[in-house]
Wavefront OBJ file of the C-alpha trace (Angstrom):
o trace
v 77.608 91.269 170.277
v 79.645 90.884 167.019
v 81.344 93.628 164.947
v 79.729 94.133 162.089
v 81.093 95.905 159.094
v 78.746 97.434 156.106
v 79.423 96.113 153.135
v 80.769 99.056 151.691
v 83.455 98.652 153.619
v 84.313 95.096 153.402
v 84.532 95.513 149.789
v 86.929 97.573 149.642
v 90.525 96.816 148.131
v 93.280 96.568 150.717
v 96.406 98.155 150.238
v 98.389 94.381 149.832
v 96.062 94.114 146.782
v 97.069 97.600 145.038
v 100.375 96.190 145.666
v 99.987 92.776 144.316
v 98.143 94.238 141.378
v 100.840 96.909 140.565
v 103.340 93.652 140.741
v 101.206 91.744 138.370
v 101.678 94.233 135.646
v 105.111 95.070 136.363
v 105.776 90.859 135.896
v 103.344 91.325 132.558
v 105.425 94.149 131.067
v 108.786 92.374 132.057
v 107.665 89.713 129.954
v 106.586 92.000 126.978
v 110.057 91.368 125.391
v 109.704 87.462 125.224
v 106.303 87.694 123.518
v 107.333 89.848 121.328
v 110.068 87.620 120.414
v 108.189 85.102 120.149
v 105.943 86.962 117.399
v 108.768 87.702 115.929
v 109.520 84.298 115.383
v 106.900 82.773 114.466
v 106.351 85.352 111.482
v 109.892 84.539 110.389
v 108.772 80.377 110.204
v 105.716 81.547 108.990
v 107.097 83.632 106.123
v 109.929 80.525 105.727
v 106.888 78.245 105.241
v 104.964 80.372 102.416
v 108.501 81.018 100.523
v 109.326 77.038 100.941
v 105.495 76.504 99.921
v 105.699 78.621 97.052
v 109.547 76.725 96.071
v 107.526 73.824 96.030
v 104.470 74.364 94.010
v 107.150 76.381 91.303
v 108.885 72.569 91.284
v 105.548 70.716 90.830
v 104.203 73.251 87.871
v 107.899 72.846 86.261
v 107.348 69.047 86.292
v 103.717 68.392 85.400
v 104.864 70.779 82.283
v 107.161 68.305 81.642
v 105.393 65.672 82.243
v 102.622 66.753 79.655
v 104.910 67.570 77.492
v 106.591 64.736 77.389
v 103.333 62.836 77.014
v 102.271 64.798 73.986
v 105.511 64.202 72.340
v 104.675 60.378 72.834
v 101.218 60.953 71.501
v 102.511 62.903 68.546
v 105.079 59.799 67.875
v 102.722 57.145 67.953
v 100.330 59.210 65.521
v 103.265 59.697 62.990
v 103.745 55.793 63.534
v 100.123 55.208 62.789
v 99.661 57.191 60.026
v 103.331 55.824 58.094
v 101.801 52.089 58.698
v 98.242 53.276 57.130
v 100.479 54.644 54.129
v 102.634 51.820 53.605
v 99.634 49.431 53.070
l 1 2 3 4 5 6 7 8 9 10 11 12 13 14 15 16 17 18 19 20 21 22 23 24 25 26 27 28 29 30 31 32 33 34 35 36 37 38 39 40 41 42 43 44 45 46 47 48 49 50 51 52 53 54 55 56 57 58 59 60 61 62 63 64 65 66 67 68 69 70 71 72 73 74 75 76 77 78 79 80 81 82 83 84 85 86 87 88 89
C-alpha cells in the first residue's frame, strides 16, 4: 500500500523555502542601493534634458525675434522705396 499524505500537509512550506525566501529579500535589499542610484541618475539626465530643452527653445525664440524683425525692417524699407518712387513721378 502507498503512503499517502493529506493535502494539508503536502502543502506546506518546508523549512529550505523559509530559507530561500528570507535570502531572496536579503539579495533584494542588498540591491536597494543600486536602484536607488540609479533613480538618482536618471532624475539628474532627466532634469539635464529639461534645462538643455529649455536652453534651446530660449535660442530659437531669440532668433525667430530676430528673424521677424529683421523681416519687418525689410518690409518697412521696401515701402519707404515704394512710396519715394510714387513721389518722384
Amino acid at each position: 500500500m502507498k503512503n499517502i499524505t493529506p493535502s494539508q500537509e503536502r502543502t506546506q512550506p518546508g523549512r529550505g523555502s523559509a530559507q530561500r525566501k528570507g535570502a531572496s529579500v536579503v539579495a533584494g535589499i542588498a540591491l536597494l542601493p543600486f536602484v536607488l542610484v540609479g533613480l538618482a541618475v536618471a532624475g539628474v539626465v532627466l532634469a539635464v534634458g529639461l534645462i538643455w530643452a529649455a536652453a534651446w527653445a530660449i535660442v530659437i525664440a531669440v532668433a525667430g525675434a530676430f528673424i521677424v524683425a529683421g523681416l519687418a525692417a525689410v518690409v518697412a524699407f521696401l515701402r519707404v522705396q515704394q512710396d519715394r518712387d510714387g513721389q518722384q513721378r
